[in-house]
C-alpha positions in Angstrom: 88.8 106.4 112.6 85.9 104.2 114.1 84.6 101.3 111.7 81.7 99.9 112.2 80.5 96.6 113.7 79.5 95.2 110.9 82.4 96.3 109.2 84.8 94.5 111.7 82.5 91.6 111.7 83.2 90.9 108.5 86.8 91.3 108.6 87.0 89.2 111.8 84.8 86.2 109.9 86.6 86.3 106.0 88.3 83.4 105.9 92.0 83.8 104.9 91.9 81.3 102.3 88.9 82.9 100.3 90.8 86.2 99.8 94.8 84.4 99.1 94.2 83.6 95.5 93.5 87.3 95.1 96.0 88.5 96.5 98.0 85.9 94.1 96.6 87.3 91.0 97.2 91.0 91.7 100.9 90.2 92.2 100.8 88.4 89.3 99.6 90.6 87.0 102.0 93.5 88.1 105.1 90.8 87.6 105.7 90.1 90.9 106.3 86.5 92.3 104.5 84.1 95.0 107.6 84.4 96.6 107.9 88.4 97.3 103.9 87.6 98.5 104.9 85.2 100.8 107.7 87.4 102.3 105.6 90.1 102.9 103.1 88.3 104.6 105.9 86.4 106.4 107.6 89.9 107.4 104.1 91.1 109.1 102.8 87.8 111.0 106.3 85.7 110.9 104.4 82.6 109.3 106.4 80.7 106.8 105.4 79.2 103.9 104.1 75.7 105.5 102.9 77.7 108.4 100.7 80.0 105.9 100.2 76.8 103.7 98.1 75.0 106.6 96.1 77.9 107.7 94.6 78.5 104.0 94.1 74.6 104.2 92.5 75.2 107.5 90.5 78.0 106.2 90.9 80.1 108.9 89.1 83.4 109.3 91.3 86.9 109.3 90.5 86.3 113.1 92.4 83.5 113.9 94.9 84.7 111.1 95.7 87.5 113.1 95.5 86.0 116.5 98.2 83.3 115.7 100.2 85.8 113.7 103.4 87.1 115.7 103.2 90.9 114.2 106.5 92.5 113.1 107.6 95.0 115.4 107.6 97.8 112.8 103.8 97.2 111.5 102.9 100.3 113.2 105.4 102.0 110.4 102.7 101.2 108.0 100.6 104.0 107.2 98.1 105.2 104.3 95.2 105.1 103.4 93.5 101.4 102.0 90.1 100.8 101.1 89.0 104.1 101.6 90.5 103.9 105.6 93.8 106.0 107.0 95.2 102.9 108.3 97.1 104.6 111.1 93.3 105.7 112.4 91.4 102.6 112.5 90.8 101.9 115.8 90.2 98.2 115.7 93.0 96.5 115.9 91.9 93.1 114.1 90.8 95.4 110.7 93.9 97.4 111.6 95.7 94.5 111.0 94.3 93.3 108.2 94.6 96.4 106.2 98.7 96.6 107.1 98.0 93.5 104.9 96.2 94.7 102.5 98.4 97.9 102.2 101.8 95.8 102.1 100.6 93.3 99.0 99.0 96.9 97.0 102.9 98.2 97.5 103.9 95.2 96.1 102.0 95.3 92.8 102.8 98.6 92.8 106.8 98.4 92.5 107.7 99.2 95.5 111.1 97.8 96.4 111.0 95.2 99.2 113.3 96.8 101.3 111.0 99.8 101.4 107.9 97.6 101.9 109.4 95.4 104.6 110.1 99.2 106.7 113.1 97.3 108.6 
């Protein structure tokens, strides 16, 4: 599935930090913890939780979230479809990446066991 520049430009240019807190609260509200957040993201880019802690206090954008990010092996295990994309389609692999993000954290405040989400 082809996104469109703008699309990716938007993605590549959101800066991590403005989009964390959400991510907090919808974990939240399903009763799950900070902590099961921060594995997850920890399992896909291998950032731990000072690592993560100073690029939202750098503000960094998806971009160079995703270029400094060492991806899990098994990403390409994630599959589904998030924000109205099949993610195993998109063709660019910065919004790719991104929504195996996005798709991870909605697993999470959906249930999901960890083991299951972290696809090891």
């Amino acid at each position: 599935m082809t996104t469109t520049p703008e699309h990716d430009a938007r993605v590549d240019n959101l800066k991590f930090s403005s989009v964390y807190p959400h991510y907090v609260t919808k974990i939240e509200k399903k009763g799950r913890t900070k902590e099961e957040l921060h594995q997850v993201i920890e399992w896909l880019t291998g950032f731990n939780e000072k690592k993560l802690q100073e690029l939202i206090e750098k503000q960094v954008t998806f971009k160079t979230f995703f270029e400094k990010a060492n991806l899990n092996r098994n990403a390409h295990l994630i599959k589904g479809v998030i924000c109205g994309y099949r993610i195993e389609d998109i063709e660019t692999p910065l919004t790719r990446e991104a929504r195996y993000l996005d798709k991870l954290i909605d697993e999470l405040a959906k249930g999901r066991k960890m083991e299951k989400i972290l696809r090891e």
